[in-house]
C-alpha positions in Angstrom: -2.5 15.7 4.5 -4.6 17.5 1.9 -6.4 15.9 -0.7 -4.8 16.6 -4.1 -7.3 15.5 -6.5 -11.1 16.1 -4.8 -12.6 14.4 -8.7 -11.0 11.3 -7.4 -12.2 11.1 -3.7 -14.1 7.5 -3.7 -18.3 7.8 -3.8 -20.2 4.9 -2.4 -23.3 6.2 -3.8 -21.8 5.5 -7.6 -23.4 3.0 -10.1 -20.7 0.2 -10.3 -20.4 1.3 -13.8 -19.2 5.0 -12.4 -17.0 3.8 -10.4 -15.4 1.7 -13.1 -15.2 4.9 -15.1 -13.4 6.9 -12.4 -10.9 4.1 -11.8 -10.1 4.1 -15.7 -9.7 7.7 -15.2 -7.9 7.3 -11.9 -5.4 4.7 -14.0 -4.6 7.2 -16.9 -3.8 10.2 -14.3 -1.3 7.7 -12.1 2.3 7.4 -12.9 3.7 4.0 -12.5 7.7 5.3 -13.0 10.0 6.7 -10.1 8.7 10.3 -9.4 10.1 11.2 -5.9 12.7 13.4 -4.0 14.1 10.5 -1.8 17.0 8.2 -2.2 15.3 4.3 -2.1 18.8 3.1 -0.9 18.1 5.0 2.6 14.9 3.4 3.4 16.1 0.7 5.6 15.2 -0.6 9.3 18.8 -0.2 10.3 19.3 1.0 14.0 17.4 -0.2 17.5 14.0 -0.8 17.7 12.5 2.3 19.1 9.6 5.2 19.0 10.2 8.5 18.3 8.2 11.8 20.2 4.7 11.6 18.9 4.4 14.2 16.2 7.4 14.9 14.9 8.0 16.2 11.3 10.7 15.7 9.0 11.1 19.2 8.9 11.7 19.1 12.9 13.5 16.2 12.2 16.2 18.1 9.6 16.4 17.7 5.9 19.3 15.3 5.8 17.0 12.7 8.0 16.0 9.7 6.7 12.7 9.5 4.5 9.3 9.2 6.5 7.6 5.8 5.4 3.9 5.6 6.0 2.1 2.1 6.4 -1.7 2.1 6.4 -4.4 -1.1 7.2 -7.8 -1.6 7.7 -9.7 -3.2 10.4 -14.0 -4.0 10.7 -15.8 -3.1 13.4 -19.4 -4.1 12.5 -20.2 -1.7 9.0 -17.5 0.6 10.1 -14.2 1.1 8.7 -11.3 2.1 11.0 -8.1 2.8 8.7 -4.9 3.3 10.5 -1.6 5.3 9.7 1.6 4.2 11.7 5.0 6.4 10.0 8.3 5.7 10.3 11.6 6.7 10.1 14.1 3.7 10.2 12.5 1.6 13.1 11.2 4.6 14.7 7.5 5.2 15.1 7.1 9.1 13.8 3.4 9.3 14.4 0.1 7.0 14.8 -3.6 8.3 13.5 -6.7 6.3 12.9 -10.1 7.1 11.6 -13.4 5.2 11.3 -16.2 5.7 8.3 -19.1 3.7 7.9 -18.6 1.1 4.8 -21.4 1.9 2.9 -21.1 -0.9 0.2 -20.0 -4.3 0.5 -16.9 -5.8 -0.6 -16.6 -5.8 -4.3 -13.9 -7.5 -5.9 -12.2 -4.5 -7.9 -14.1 -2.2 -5.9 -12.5 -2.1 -2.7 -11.5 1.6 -2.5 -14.8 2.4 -2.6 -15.5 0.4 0.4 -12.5 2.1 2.5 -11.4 4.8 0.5 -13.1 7.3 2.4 -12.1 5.7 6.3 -8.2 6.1 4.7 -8.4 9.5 3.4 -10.1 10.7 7.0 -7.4 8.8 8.2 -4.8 10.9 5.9 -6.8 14.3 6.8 -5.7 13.4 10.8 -2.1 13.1 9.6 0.6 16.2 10.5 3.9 15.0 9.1 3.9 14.4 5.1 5.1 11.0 4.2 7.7 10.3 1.7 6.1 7.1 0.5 3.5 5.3 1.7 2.7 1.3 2.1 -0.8 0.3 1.7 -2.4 -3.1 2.8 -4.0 -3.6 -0.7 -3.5 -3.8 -4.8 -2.9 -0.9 -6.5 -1.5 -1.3 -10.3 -2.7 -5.4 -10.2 -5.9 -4.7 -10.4 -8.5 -4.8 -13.2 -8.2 -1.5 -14.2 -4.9 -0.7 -12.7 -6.8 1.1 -9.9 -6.5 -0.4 -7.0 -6.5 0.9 -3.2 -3.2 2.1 -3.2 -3.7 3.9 -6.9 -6.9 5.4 -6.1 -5.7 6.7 -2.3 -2.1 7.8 -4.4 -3.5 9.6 -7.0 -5.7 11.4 -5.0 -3.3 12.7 -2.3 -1.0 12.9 -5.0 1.5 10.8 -3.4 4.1 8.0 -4.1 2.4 4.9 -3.0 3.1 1.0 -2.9 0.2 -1.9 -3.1 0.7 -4.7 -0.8 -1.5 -7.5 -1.2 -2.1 -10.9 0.3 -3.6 -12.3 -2.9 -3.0 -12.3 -6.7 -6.1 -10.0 -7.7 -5.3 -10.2 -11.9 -2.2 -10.8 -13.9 -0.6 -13.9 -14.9 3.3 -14.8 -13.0 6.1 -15.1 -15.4 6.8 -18.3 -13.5 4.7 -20.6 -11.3 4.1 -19.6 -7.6 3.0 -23.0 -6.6 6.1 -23.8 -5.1 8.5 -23.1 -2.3 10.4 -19.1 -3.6 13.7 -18.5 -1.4 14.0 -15.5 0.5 14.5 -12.4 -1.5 13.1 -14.2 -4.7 10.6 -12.5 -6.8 8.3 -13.2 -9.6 7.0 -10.6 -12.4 3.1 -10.6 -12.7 2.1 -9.1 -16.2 -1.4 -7.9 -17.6 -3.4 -10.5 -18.7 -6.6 -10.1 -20.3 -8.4 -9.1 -17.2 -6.4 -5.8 -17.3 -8.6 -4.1 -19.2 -6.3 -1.1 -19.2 -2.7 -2.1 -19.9 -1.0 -4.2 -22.9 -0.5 -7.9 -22.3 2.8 -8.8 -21.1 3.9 -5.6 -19.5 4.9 -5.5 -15.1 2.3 -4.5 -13.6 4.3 -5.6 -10.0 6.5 -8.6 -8.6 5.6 -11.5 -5.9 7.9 -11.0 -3.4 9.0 -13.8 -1.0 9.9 -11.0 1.9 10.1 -13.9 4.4 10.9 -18.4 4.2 11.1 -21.1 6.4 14.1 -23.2 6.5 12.1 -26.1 6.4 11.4 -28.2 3.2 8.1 -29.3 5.0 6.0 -26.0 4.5 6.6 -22.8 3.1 5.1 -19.0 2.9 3.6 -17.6 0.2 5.0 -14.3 -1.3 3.6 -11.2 -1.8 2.0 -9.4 -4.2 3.5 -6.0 -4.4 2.5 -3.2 -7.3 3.4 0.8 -8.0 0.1 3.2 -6.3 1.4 6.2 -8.2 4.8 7.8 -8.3 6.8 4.2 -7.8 8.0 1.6 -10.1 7.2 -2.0 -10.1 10.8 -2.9 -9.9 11.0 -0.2 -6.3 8.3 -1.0 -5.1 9.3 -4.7 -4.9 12.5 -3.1 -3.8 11.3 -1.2 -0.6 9.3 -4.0 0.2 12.1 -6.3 0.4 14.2 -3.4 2.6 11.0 -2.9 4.9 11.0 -6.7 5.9 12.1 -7.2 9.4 11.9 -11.2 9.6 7.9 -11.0 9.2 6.2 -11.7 5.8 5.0 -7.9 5.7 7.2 -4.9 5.5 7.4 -3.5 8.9 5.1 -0.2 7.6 2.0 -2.7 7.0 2.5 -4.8 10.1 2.6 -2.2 12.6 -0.6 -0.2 10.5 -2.4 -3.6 11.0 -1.4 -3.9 14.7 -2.7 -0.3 15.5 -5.8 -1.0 13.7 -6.6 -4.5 15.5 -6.0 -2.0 18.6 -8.0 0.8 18.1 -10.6 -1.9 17.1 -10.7 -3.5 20.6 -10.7 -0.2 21.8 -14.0 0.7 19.9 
């Protein structure tokens, strides 16, 4: 994949007030509605486990096939940055590509793209199929300036792109999340005044309890899922839901981060 937008390609060597600048700019160029070709409802895991011929495209593939879902994570070797891509179609694996960049700054909260950006756009530049949407193991509209990872690396490749984060970054939940969420559940997060960028109150993304224990002893945390650029709040919370596979991360982001942790024990 091509970059899209070179003005937005992340630079390490930017004051911190630059790169706050950009990611304002980066904020008022992404679209956080539904702006895509595909039909949500056929991104599924339905079918055998499986992996498809190395390579393929969905033009090889036919235009009637299912839509290509990308999931990307990072992984540290030393100051180096290895980003990996594993796409699917259904539970097929479509293709695999990794790349490794030096990280050049340390980690910044709010800053992280700038950190990794550049090791997940190589990592994008390796890539030969064209992903209809793409998972990424990081914020992207909860952030301070609703430019997070998976904003910055959407906007800049110009395509649709879902955060998927561990953590609450910003925002404030509509209800608590210090308790046990059922299966399925899911929680609005709304700017807050550290979202320097949107009004308070409006979705910025959802806490999504993908996975729960049975037990009433312990329980797993949700989520935190936001629109990158060209996906709502409300799909993206969606897709992530339809991408679980009985893990807590959609199947995109759990294979990425398996391939990564390999390649890094190969380096």
């Amino acid at each position: 994949m091509e970059v899209v937008r070179p003005a937005f390609v992340p630079d390490p060597t930017l004051s911190t007030a630059e790169m706050e600048a950009l990611q304002r700019d980066i904020a008022d160029a992404a679209v956080f509605t539904d702006e895509f070709a595909f039909d949500p409802a056929t991104i599924s895991l339905d079918g055998p486990a499986g992996q498809a011929t190395l390579g393929e495209t969905a033009v090889e593939a036919g235009a009637d096939a299912a839509p290509l879902v990308a999931g990307v994570d990072q992984a540290f070797v030393g100051d180096r940055a290895v980003s990996a891509i594993v796409v699917l179609r259904g539970r097929e694996v479509v293709e695999r590509v990794w790349a490794v960049e030096e990280a050049e700054i340390p980690y910044v909260p709010g800053l992280l793209s700038f950190r990794e950006g550049g090791a997940v756009l190589s990592a994008f530049a390796e890539l030969d199929c064209e992903p209809d949407v793409v998972f990424v193991d990081g914020s992207g509209r909860i952030h301070y300036r609703e430019a997070g990872l998976a904003t910055h690396v959407g906007v800049t490749l110009d395509v649709p792109t879902i955060g998927v984060a561990k953590n609450l970054l910003c925002g404030r939940p509509r209800e608590s999340l210090d308790r046990k969420l059922p299966e399925g559940a899911r929680v609005a997060i709304e700017a807050d005044a550290e979202v320097e960028t949107a009004a308070a109150g409006t979705v910025i993304g959802y806490a999504v309890q993908s996975r729960q224990y049975d037990s009433d002893s312990q329980y797993i945390n949700p989520l935190v899922v936001s629109p990158g650029h060209r996906v709502s709040a409300e799909t993206a919370a969606d897709l992530v839901l339809a991408t679980a596979a009985g893990y807590k991360l959609p199947e995109p982001t759990r294979l990425a981060d398996s391939y990564a942790d390999s390649v890094k024990r190969e380096l």
